[in-house]
C-alpha positions in Angstrom: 56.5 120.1 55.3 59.7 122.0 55.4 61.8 122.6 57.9 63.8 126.0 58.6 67.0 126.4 60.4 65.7 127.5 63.4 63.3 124.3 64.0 60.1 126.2 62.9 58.3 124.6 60.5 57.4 126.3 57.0 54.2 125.8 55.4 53.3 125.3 51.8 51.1 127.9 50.3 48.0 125.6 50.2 48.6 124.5 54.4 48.5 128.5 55.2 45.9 129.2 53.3 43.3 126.4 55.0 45.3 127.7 58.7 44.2 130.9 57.6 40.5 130.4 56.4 40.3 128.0 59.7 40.8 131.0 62.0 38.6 133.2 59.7 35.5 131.2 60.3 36.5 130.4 64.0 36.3 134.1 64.5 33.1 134.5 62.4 31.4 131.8 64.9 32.7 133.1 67.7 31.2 137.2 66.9 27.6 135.1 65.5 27.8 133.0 69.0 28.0 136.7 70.9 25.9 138.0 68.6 23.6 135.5 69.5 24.3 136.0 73.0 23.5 139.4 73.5 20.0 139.3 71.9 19.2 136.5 74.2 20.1 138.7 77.1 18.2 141.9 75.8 15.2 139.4 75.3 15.5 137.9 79.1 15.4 141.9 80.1 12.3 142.7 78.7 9.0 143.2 80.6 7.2 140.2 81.3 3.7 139.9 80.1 1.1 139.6 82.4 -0.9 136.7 83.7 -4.3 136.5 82.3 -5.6 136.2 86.0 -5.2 139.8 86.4 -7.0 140.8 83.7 -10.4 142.9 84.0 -13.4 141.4 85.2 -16.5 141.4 83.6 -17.9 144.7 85.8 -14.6 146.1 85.0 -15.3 146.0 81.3 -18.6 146.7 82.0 -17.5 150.0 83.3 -15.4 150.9 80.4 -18.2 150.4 78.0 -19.8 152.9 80.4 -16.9 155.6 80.4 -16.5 155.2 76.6 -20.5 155.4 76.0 -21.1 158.1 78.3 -18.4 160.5 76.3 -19.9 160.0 72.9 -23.7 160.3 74.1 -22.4 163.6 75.4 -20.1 164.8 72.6 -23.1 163.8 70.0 -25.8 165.4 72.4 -24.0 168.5 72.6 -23.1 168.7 69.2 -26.7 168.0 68.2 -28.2 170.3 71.4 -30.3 167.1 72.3 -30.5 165.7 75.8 -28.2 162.7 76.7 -30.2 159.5 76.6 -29.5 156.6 79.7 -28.9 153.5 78.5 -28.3 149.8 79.8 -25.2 147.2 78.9 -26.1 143.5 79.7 -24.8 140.6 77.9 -21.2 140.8 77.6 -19.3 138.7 75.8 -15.3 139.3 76.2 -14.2 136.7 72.9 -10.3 137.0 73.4 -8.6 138.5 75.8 -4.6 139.0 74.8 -1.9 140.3 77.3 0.5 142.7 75.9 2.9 145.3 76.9 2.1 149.1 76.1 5.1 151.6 76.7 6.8 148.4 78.2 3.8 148.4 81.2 1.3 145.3 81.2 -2.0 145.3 79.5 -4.6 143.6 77.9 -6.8 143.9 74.7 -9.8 142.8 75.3 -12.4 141.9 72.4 -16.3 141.0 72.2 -19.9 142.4 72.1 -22.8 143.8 74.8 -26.4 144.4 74.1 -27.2 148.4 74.3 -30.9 149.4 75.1 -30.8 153.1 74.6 -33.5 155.2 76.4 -34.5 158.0 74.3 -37.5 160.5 75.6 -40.0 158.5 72.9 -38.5 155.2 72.4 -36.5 152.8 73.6 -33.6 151.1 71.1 -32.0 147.8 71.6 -29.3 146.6 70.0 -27.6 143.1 69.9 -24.1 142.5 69.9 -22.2 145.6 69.7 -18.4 145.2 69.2 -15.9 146.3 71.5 -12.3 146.3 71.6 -9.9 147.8 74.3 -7.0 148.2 75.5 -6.8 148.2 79.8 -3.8 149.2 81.9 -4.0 148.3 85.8 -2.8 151.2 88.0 -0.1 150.3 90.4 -1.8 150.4 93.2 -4.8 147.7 91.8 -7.9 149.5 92.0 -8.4 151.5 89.1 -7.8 150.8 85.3 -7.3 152.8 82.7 -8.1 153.0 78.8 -5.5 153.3 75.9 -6.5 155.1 73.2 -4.2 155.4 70.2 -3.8 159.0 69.3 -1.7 160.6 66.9 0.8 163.5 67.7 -0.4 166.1 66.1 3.3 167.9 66.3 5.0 164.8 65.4 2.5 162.7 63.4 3.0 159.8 65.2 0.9 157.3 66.8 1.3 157.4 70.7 -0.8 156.0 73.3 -3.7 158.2 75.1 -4.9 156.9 78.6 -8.0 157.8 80.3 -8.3 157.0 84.0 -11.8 155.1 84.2 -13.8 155.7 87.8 -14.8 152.1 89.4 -18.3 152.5 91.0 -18.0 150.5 93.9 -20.6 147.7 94.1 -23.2 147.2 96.9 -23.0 143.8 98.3 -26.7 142.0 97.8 -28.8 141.5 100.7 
């Protein structure tokens, strides 16, 4: 190295240049570390899933089967201007059960199949193993759920979620 004649030293061409790209790729680290950094933090900030020990219960889902039931029968008796049959739900089988957040509130999607006897006036139809799949918010205060629905907004044609408050019949305690 060179010396100049106030004591500073002067590189050669090739010593500034590796100085130079040294710094360059410090910097680089140091705006990928923060980088980094930051999408840890907005990861930590998000909503938490929930525990699968709140999820619905098997009356719960039960229920929901009901609601959604219930509104077809009477949109397709209506539509066909034939009375609404009753029906019964037994057997059913939640197969996965997945906690997710919807609109950054905690959910679950809930998967399986029930057995449907429908109760028409002349006959009576069972079925085996008819899917389901839904989606279940808990109300904040714990003693209702509601369904999510994907919809589509018909202004924006986007999907959105729909949610329909479903009515817990409280159960009598056997004697």
């Amino acid at each position: 190295m060179q010396k100049s004649l106030s004591g500073k030293q002067i590189l050669q061409p090739w010593q500034s240049f590796s100085v130079n790209l040294i710094d360059f790729y410090r910097h680089r680290l140091l705006n990928w570390l923060t980088l980094g950094l930051i999408c840890f933090s907005l990861n930590a900030c998000q909503s938490a899933l929930p525990p699968l020990e709140f999820a619905p219960d098997g009356a719960v889902v039960q229920q929901v089967i009901t609601f959604q039931l219930n509104r077809t029968q009477t949109a397709l008796s209506q539509h066909l201007n034939a009375p609404t049959p009753d029906f019964e739900i037994s057997k059913i089988n939640v197969k996965n059960i997945e906690a997710i957040a919807v609109d950054n509130l905690p959910a679950y999607h809930l998967t399986g199949g029930y057995d449907l006897k429908l109760i028409l006036p002349r006959q009576t139809v069972t079925q085996k193993q008819n899917p389901f799949d839904v989606y279940l918010q808990r109300q904040s205060e714990g003693k209702s759920w509601r369904l999510l629905k994907k919809d589509i907004d018909p202004r924006t044609n986007e999907e959105k979620w729909g949610s329909y408050l479903v009515e817990l019949q409280a159960t009598e305690p056997e004697s």
